[in-house]
C-alpha positions as CSV (number, residue, x, y, z in Angstrom):
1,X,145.5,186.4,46.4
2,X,147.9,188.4,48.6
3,X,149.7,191.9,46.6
4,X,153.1,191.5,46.6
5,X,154.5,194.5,48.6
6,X,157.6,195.3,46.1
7,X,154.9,196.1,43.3
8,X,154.5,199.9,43.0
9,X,150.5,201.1,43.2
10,X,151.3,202.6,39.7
11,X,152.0,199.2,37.7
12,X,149.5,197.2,39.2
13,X,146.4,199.9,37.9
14,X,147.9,199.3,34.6
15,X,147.8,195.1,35.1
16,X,144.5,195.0,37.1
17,X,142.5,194.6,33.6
18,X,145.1,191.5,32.4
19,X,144.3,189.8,35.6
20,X,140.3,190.2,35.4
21,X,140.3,189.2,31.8
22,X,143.0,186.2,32.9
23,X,140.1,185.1,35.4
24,X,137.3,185.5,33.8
25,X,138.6,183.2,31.2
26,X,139.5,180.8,33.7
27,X,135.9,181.3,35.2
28,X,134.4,180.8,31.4
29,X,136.8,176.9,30.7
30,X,135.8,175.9,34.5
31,X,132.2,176.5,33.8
32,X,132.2,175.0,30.4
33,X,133.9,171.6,31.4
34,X,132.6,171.3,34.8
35,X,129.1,172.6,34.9
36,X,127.7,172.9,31.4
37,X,124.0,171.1,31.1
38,X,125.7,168.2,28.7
39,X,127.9,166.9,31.3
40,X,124.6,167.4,34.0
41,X,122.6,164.1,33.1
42,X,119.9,164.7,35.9
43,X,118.8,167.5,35.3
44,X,119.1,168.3,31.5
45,X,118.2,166.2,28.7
46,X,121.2,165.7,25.8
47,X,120.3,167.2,22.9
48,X,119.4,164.6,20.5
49,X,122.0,164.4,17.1
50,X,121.3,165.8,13.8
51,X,120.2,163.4,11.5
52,X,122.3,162.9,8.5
53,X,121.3,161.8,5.3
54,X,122.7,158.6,4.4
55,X,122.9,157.1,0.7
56,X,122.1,153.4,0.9
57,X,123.2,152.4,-2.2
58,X,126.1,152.4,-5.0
59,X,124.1,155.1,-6.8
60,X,125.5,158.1,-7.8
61,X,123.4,160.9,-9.4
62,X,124.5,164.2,-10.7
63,X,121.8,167.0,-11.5
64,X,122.2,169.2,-14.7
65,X,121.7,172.9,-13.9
66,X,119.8,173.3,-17.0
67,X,119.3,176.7,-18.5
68,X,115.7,177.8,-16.8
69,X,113.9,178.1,-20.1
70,X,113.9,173.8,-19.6
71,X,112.3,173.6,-16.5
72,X,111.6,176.5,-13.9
73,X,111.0,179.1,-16.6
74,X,108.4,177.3,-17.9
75,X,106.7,177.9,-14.6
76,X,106.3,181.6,-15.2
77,X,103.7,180.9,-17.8
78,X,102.0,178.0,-15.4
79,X,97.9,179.4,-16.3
80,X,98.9,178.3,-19.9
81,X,100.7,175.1,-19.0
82,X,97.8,173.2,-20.3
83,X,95.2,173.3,-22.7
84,X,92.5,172.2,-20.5
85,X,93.0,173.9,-17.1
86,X,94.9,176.6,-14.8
87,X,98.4,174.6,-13.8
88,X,99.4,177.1,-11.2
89,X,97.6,175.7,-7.7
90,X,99.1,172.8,-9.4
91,X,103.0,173.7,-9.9
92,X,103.1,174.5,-6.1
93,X,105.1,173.1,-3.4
94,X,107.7,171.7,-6.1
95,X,104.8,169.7,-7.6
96,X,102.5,168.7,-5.1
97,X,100.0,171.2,-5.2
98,X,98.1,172.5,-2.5
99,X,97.1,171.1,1.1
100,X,95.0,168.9,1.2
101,X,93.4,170.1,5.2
102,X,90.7,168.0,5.4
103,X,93.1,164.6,5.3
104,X,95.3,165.9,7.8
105,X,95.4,164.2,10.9
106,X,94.9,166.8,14.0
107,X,98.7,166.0,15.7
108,X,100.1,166.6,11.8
109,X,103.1,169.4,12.3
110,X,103.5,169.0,8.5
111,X,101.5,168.8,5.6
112,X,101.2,165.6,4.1
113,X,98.2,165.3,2.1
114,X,98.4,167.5,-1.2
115,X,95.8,167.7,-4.1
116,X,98.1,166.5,-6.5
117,X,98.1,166.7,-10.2
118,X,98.1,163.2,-12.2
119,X,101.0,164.5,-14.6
120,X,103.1,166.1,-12.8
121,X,105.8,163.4,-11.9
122,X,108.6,165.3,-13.4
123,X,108.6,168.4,-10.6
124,X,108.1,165.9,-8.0
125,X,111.2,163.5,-9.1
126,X,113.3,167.4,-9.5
127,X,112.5,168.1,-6.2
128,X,113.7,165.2,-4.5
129,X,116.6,164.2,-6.2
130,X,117.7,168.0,-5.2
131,X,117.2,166.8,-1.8
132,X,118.4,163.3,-2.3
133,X,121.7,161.7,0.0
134,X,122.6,159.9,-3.4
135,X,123.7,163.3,-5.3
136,X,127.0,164.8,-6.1
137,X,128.1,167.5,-6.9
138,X,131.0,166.4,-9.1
139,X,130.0,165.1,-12.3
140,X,133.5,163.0,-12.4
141,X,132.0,160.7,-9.4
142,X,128.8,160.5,-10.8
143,X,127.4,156.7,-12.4
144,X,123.9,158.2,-13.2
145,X,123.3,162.2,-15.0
146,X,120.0,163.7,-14.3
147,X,118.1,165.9,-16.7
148,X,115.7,167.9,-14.9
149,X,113.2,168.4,-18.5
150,X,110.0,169.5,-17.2
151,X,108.8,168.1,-20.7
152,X,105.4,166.8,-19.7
153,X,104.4,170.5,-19.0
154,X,105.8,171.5,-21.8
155,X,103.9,169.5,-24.3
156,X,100.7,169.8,-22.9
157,X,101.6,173.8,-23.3
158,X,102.0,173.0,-27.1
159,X,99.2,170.2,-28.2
160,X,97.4,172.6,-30.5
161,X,100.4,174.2,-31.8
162,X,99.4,173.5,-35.5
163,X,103.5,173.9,-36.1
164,X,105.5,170.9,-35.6
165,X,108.2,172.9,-36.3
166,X,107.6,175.3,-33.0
167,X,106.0,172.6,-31.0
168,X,109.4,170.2,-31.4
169,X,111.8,173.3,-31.2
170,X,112.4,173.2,-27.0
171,X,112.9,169.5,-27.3
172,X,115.4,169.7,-30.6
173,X,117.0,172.6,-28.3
174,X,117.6,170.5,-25.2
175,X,119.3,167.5,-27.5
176,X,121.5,169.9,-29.1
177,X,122.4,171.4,-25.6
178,X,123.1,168.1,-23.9
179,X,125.4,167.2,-27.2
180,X,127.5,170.0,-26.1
181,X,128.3,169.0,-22.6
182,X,131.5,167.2,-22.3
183,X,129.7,164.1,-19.9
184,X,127.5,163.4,-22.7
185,X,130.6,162.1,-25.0
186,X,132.0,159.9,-21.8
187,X,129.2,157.3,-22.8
188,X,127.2,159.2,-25.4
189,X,124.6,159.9,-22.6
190,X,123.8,156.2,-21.9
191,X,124.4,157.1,-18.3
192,X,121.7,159.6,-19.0
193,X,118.1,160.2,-18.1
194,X,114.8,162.2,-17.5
195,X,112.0,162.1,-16.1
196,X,108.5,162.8,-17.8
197,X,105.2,163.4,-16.5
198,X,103.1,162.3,-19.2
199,X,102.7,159.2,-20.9
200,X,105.2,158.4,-24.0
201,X,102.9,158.9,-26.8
202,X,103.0,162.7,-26.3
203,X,106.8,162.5,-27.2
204,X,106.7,160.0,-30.4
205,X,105.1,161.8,-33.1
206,X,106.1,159.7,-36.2
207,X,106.3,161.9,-39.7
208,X,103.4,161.0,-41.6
209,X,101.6,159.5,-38.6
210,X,98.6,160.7,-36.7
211,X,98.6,163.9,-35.3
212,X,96.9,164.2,-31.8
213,X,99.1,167.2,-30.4
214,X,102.4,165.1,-29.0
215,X,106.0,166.2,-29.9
216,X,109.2,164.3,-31.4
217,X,111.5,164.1,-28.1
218,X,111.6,160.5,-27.4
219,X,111.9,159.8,-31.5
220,X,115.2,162.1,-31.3
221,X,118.4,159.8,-32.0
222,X,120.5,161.2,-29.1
223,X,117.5,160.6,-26.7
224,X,117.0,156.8,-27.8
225,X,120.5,156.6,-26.1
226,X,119.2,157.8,-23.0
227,X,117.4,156.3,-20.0
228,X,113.3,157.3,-20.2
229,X,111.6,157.8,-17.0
230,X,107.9,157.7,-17.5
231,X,104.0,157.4,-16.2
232,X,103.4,155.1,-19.5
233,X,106.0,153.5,-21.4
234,X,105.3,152.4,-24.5
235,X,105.0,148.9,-24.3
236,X,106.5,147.6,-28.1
237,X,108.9,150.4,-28.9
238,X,109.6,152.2,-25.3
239,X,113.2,149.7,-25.4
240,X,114.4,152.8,-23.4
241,X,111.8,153.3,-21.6
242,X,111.1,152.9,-17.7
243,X,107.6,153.3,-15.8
244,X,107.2,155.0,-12.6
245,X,104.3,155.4,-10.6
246,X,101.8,158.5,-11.3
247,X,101.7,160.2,-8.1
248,X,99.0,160.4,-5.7
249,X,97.9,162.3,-2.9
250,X,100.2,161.2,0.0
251,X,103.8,162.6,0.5
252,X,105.0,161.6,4.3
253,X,108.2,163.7,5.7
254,X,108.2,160.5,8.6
255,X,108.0,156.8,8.9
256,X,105.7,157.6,11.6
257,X,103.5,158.7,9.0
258,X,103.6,156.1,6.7
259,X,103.1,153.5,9.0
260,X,100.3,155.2,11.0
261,X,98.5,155.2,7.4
262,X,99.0,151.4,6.8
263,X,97.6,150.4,10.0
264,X,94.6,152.7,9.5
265,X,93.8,151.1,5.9
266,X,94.8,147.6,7.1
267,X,92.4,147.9,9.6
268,X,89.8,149.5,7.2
269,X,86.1,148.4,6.7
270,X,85.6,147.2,3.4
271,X,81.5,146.8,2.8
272,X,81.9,147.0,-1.0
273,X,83.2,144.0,-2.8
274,X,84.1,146.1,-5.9
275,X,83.8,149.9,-7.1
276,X,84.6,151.6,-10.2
277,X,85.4,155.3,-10.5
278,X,85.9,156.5,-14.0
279,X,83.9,157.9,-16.7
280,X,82.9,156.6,-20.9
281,X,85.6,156.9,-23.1
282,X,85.2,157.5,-27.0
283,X,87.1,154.9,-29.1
284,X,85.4,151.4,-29.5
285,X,87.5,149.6,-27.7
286,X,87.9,151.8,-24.3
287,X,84.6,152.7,-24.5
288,X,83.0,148.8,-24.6
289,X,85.1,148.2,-21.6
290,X,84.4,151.3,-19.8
291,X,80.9,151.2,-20.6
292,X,80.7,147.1,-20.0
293,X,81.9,148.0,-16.2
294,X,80.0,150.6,-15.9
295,X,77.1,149.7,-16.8
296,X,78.1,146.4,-14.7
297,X,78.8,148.1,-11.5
298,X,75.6,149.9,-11.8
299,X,73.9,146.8,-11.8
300,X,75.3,145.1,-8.6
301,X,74.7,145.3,-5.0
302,X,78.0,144.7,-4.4
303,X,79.6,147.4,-6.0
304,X,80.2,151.3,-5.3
305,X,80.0,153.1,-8.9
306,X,81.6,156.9,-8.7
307,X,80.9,157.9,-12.6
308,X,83.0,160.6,-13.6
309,X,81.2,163.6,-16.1
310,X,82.8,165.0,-18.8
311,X,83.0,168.4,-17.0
312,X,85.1,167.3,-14.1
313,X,82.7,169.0,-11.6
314,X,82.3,165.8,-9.3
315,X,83.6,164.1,-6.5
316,X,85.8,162.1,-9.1
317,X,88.2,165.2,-8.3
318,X,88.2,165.3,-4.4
319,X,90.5,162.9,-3.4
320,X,89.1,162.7,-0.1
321,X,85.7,161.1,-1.9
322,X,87.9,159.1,-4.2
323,X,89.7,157.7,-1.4
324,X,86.7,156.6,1.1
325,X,85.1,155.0,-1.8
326,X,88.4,152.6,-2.1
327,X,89.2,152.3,1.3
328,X,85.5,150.9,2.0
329,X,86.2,148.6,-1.7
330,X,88.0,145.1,-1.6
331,X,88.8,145.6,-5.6
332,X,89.2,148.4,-7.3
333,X,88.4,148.3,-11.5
334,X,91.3,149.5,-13.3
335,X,90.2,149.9,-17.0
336,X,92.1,151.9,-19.3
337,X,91.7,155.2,-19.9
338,X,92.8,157.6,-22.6
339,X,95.6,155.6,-23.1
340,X,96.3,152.2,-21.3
341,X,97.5,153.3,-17.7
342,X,95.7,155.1,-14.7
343,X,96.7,157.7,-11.5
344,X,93.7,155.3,-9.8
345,X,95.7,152.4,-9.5
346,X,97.9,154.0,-7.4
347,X,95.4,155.9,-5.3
348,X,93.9,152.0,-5.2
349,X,97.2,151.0,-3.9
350,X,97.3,154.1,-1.2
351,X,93.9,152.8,-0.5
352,X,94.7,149.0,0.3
353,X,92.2,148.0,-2.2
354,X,93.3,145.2,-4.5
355,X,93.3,146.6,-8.5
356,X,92.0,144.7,-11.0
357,X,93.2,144.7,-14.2
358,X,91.7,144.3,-17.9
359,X,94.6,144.5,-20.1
360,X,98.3,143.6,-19.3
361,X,99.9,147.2,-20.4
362,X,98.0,149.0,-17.5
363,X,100.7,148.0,-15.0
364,X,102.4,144.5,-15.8
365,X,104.4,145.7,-18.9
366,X,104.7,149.4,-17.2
367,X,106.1,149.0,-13.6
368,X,108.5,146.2,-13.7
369,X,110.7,148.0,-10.9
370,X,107.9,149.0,-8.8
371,X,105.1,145.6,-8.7
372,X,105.9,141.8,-8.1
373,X,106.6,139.9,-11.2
374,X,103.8,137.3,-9.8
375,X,100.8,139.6,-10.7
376,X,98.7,137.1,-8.7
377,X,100.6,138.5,-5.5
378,X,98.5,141.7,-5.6
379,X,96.1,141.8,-8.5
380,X,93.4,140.4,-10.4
381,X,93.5,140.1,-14.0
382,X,90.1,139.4,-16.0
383,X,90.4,138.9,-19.8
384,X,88.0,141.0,-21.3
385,X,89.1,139.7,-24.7
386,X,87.1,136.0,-24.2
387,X,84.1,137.9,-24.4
388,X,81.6,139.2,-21.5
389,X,82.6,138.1,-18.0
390,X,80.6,138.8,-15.0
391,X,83.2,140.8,-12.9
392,X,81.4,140.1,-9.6
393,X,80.8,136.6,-9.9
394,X,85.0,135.9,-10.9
395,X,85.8,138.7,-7.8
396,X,83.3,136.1,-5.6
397,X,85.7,132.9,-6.3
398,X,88.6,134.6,-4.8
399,X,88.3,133.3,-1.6
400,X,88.8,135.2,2.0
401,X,91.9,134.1,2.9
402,X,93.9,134.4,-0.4
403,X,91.9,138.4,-0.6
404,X,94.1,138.9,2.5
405,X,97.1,137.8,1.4
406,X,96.9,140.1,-1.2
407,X,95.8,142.9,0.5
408,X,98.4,142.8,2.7
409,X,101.0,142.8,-0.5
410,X,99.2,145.8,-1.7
411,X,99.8,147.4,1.7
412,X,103.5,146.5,1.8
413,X,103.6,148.5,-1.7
414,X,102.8,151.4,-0.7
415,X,105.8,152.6,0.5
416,X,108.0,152.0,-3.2
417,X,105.3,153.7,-5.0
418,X,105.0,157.1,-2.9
419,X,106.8,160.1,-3.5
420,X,107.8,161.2,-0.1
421,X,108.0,165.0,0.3
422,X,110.9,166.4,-1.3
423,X,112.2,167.6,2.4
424,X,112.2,164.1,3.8
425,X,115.3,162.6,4.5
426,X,116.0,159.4,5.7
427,X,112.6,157.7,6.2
428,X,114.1,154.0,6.2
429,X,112.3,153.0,4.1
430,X,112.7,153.3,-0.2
431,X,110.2,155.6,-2.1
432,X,109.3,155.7,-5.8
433,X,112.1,157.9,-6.2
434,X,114.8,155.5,-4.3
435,X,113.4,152.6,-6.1
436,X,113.7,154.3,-9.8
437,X,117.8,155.8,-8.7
438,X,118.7,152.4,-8.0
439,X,117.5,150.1,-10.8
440,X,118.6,153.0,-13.2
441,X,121.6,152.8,-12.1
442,X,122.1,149.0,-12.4
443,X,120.6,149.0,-15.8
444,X,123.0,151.7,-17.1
445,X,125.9,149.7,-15.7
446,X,124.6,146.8,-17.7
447,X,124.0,148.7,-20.8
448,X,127.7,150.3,-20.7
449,X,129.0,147.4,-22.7
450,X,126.6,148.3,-25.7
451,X,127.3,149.7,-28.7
452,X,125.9,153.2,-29.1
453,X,122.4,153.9,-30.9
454,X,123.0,156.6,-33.9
């Protein structure tokens, strides 16, 4: 640039700095536009896009920011969560316990594999609804309210509280709390629902009826009007009631993951026609079953018996064991426990081994939104009640290529009845929580109609 002659030495020092700034900003656009590594295709890989969360379906679910005392508070006290053991490895990572290391494949970036408490569903669902593309934040959009009631840990605090009055007071406290909220009224909390970890018969204690430590929540009036999510409905009075898978060890963050472990187990070696892992119940009728198959497995060739002590100090707690014994099983015994459902058929499931079934309520009448109506699709069900049957030789008519077919509908499963990690986002596929969000959601709209319980 040539100085114009007629500007005095003196005015130009003062715009010197104007005119370096001027160009340097020129400098700055040209680069930007013209030379930045977006625009340079050969030599510079695009940055890839940020994925966004996505909600698939009409669902619309809106969290209650419940005082703490409901749900995280409780988690200050977690080495007296439960009467029979330290909840605290248990309560970590939002529910799902500690790493499991020796499951991890080598090229895992993320954990995957946790050790994973059997009642513990409610901290799980928490954390990924927190998480979940289908939340708002504006309760006047929302067709579904959540109520994060970590209730399960709650009552298993409390089952030798000798005071009903003390051990129902939390529950009585949360009814009277949701009563005061104005989106209760809109459909006197139809729209409604928690999530429990434990079965339902430690939340219907009756006046006058047994007393075995559970708690009156689900016997409440207001709470009959809401949606129950839980491990164990029960099956003649649970009319609000919903089942959901227990959870098991596996929580993917990719699809990558989930489909790397159904090839492996699709591709598993199964040398055992059968196994059983469990231990005797009391009680005459679980413990003629238990004992029957037990005593059954023990017996056969064909079958891989893993009996479970009344200590707990086994293999029947490493879910590594538990899962190799499965994964080498075509069918896996599902006979109930202390109460008619099991974590194993779900770890069965995981496992690609085929569960059989001796009574109907352990996962026909439970998990109607989760399992095909057509039990035959993916189970076996023996009828212990026409006397003794020889489990082997009924497994032996099942013939190879209808064993396939099923195992292959068990592997297709898996996916609806995992909890993904609470991180995940957009996996393409649905997971137990996706599955439970959108069938709550269509029930509630059907129920709307409906007068109101009282």
């Amino acid at each position: 640039m040539k100085k114009n002659p007629k500007i005095k030495e003196t005015h130009f020092k003062y715009y010197t700095p104007i005119f370096a700034l001027a160009s340097l900003s020129v400098w700055s656009i040209l680069l930007f536009c013209c030379f930045s590594p977006k625009n340079n295709d050969d030599h510079q890989t695009p940055p890839k896009p940020t994925l966004v969360p996505t909600c698939r379906s009409r669902v619309s679910v809106y969290v209650y920011d419940l005082p703490a005392e409901f749900n995280f508070g409780l988690l200050k006290d977690c080495h007296h969560l439960n009467v029979y053991t330290d909840m605290c490895p248990h309560v970590a990572n939002s529910g799902l316990g500690q790493p499991l290391q020796d499951m991890e494949d080598e090229s895992a970036a993320t954990a995957t594999w946790f050790a994973t408490h059997q009642f513990i569903a409610e901290m799980i669902f928490h954390a990924r609804v927190l998480n979940h593309p289908c939340r708002t934040r504006d309760p006047s959009r929302a067709s579904l309210f959540y109520v994060p009631f970590y209730g399960g840990l709650h009552a298993s605090s409390m089952f030798r509280e000798p005071n009903h009055a003390l051990r129902d007071d939390l529950a009585v406290r949360l009814v009277d709390y949701l009563q005061s909220i104005t989106w209760w009224h809109r459909n006197h909390g139809r729209d409604h629902f928690i999530t429990l970890g434990r079965t339902a018969w430690d939340f219907m204690r009756e006046d006058g009826g047994p007393d075995f430590g559970a708690n009156r929540l689900l016997n409440l009036p207001p709470v009959k009007n809401m949606s129950v999510l839980t491990v164990e409905r029960q099956p003649w009075q649970g009319h609000n009631q919903h089942g959901i898978p227990y959870p098991s060890y596996f929580h993917p963050m990719t699809s990558q993951s989930m489909l790397t472990w159904q090839e492996k187990i699709a591709h598993s070696q199964r040398p055992h026609l059968f196994s059983f892992i469990g231990g005797p119940r009391k009680g005459v009728e679980k413990a003629a079953i238990r004992d029957e198959l037990i005593n059954q497995c023990s017996r056969s060739r064909k079958c891989k018996l893993l009996k479970c002590e009344n200590n707990g100090r086994n293999n029947c707690h490493e879910p590594k064991r538990v899962l190799e014994i499965m994964m080498k099983s075509e069918f896996c015994l599902q006979a109930p426990g202390d109460s008619f459902t099991r974590r194993s058929t779900f770890d069965a499931v995981l496992a690609g081994c085929v569960p059989v079934f001796f009574s109907a309520h352990t996962a026909y009448s439970q998990y109607k939104w989760y399992l095909p109506e057509e039990y035959k699709e993916y189970s076996v069900f023996i009828d212990v009640e026409k006397g003794n049957v020889s489990v082997e030789e009924e497994l032996m008519k099942i013939g190879k290529e209808r064993l396939e077919k099923m195992r292959k509908r068990v592997i297709d499963l898996i996916p609806r009845v995992t909890y993904v990690h609470p991180n995940a986002s957009d996996l393409g596929f649905e997971d137990a929580v996706d599955v439970a969000l959108k069938a709550l959601s269509m029930h509630v709209q059907s129920s709307k109609s409906q007068s109101p319980r009282h």
